[in-house]
N, C-alpha and C positions, 0 to 999 in steps of 0.2 A: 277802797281797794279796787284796782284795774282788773276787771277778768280778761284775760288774755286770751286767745280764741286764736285755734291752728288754723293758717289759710289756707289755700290753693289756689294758683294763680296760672294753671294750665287746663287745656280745654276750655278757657273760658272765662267768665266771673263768677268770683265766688259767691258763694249761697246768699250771703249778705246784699250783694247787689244784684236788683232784677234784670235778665237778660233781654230789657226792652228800650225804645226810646219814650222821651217822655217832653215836660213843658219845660222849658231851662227858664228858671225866673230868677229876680237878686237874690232871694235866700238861695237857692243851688249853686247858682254861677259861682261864689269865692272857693268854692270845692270842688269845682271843675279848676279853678285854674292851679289849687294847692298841688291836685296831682297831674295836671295836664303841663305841669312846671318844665322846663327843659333841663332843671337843675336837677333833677330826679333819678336820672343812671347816676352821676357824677356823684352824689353823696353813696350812696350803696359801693361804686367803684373806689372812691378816694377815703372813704369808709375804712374797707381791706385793706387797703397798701398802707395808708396812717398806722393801723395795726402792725401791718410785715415789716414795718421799718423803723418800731420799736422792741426795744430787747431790754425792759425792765419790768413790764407789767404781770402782773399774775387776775388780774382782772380787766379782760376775760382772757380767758387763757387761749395761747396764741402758739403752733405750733407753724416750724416753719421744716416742709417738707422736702426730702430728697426729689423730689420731680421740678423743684423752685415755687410749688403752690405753696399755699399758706392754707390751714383749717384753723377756726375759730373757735370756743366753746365758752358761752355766758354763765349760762345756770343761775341765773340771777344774781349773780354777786353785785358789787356794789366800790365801784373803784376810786380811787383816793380823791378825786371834784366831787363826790356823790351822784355819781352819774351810774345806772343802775342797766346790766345788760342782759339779754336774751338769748338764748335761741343758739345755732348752729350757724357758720357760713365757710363756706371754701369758695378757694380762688386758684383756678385752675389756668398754665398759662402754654400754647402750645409754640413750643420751642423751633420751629419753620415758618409760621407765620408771624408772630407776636401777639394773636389772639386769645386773650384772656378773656374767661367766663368765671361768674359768679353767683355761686347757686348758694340761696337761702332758706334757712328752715324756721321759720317764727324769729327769726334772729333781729334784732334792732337795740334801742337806747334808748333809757327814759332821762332828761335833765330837769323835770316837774313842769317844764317849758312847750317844748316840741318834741317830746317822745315818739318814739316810732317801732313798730313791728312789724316785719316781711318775712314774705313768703314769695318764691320764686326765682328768677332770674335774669342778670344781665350781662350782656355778651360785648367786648369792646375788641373791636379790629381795628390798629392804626392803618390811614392811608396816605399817601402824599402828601394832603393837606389838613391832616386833623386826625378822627375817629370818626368812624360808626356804631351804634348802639342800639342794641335790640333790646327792648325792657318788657319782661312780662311779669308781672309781680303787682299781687297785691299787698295791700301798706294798714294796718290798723293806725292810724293816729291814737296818740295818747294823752292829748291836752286838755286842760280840765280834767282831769280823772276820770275820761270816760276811755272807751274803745271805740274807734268810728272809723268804719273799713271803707277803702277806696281801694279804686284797682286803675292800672293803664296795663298795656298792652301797644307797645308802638315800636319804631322804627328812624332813628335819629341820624342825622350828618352833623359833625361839629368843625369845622375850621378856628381860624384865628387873622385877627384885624390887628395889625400893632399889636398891642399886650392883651387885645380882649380874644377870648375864646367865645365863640356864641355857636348857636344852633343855626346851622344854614337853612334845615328845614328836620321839622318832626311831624310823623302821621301816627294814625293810630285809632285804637279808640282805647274811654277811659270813663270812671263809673261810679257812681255815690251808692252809698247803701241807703238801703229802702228806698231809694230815687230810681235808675236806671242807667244804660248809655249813654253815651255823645262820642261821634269821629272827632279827632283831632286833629287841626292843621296850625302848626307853628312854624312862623318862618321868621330868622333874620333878630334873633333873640339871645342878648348877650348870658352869661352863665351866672347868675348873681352870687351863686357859693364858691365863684372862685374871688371876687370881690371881696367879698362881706358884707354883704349889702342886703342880708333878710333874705329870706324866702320870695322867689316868685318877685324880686324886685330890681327888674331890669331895667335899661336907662331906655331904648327903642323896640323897635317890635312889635309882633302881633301874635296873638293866640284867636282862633277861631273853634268855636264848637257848632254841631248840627246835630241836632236832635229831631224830637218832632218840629221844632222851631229853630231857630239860630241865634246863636252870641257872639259877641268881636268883644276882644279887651289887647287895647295898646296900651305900649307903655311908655308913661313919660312923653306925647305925642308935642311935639311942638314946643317941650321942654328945656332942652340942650341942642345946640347948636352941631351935635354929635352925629355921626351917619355909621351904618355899616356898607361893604363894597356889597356890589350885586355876587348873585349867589357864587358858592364856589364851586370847583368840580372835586368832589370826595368821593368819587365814585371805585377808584383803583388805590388798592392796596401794596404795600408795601414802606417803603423809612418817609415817615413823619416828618420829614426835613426842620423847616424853621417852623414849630410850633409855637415858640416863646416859651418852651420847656423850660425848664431845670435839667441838674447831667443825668434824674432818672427818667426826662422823657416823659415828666407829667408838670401840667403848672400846678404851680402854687396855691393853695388857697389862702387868700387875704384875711388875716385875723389883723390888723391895724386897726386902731381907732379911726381912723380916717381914709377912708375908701378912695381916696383921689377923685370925687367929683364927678364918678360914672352909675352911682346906683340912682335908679326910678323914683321919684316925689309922687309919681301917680300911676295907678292906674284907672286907663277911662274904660269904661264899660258900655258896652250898648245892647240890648237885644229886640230881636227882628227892627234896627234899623233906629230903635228909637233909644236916647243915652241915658243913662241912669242918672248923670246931672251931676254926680261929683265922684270925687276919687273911691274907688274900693277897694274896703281893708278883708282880708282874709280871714274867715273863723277860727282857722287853724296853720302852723308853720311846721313844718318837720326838718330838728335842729340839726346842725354840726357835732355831732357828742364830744367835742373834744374842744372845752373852754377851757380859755387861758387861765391859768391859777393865779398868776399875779398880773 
């Protein structure tokens, strides 16, 4: 039995993680990257609109509101994949800007896989060249049948290469329970949930952590013949132009069996300088709740 634990994910980290730095070694590091993931607005935001723009479910129950938000309600029901849901969330969308916010109460998915529960908030503004994203939310993982709380707290730019959406840059900090802090600097990191391509498994890029010590984890380094352009400017808001959208103005996330040849075979890891020596696999992934039935 999962005991599910209410978070907080403003003023700070919650109780579960201490609000210090600490030694980043291989056992912390795949927890730094689980949540330091750039995929991580992107499933809470494409979370809700999957929800808004279905009109058959009664699990979880999905109210679609005269303001054009959506409010969500779990209660733990149990929906026809067996996928089991939580919690509260709204999506709030302001009609002059296109700035959509989404505030969660314990709300997430368990698939007995990468189950998730949040607490908190994420803010998405389209700009010329993509979105920005403000994520403050802490995240119980629920794999293995445990509860294992992480938190970020950051600040993202996403554009779009061809069909790929990546992270131009993400900062932040982000947090292990019973471990502590690390800043985050991610730059130049494709989206892997919109691929399908696993958690945290992108084809290039870099994730850096600093704590008391430092850690670098690329991806796929020397792998694929693949580049992204130099950064973008996502700075000014307003119409989204070519994002590679769909007509709602969001991409697609990739359920294919076959990802077309852009998700990561590795990731290399190093810390303060010296490499862990081979790829690194994650303790834990936090899913898509929304597997294909056939």
């Amino acid at each position: 039995m999962i005991s599910l634990l209410l978070l907080t994910a403003c003023g700070g980290p919650p109780a579960e993680v201490p609000d210090k730095v600490n030694q980043i070694t291989a056992d912390v590091l795949p927890e730094l990257v689980t949540i330091g993931s750039v995929d991580l607005p992107w499933l809470f935001w494409l979370t809700m609109v999957q929800l808004s723009s279905e009109d058959w479910r009664d699990c979880p129950s999905v109210f679609l509101r005269e303001d054009g938000g959506t409010s969500v309600t779990g209660n733990d029901c149990v929906d026809s994949t067996g996928v089991q849901w939580f919690g509260t969330a709204s999506l709030s969308i302001d009609p002059e800007t296109g700035r959509q916010v989404i505030v969660m109460q314990g709300f997430g998915a368990n698939d007995s896989v990468g189950g998730w529960m949040a607490d908190g908030q994420v803010s998405v503004t389209p700009t010329l060249t993509g979105y920005l994203m403000d994520t403050a939310v802490s995240v119980a993982s629920l794999a293995n049948d445990e509860s294992f709380v992480l938190w970020a707290d950051t600040a993202s730019a996403y554009a779009t290469y061809g069909d790929v959406v990546y992270a131009d840059r993400s900062d932040g900090q982000v947090g292990v329970e019973g471990w502590g802090t690390a800043e985050l600097t991610a730059r130049l990191v494709p989206v892997s949930l919109l691929n399908d391509c696993g958690w945290a498994s992108a084809f290039s890029g870099r994730l850096a952590f600093d704590s008391s010590n430092a850690a670098l984890v690329t991806f796929n380094e020397g792998g694929l013949p693949v580049g992204l352009p130099p950064p973008a400017d996502t700075g000014a808001t307003g119409d989204t132009g070519d994002t590679g959208a769909d007509d709602t103005g969001l991409p697609d996330v990739d359920d294919s069996d076959e990802p077309d040849g852009v998700c990561g075979i590795c990731r290399n890891a190093s810390i303060d300088g010296t490499s862990l020596g081979e790829c690194m696999d994650l303790e834990r992934v936090l899913s898509w709740p929304f597997p294909a039935p056939f």
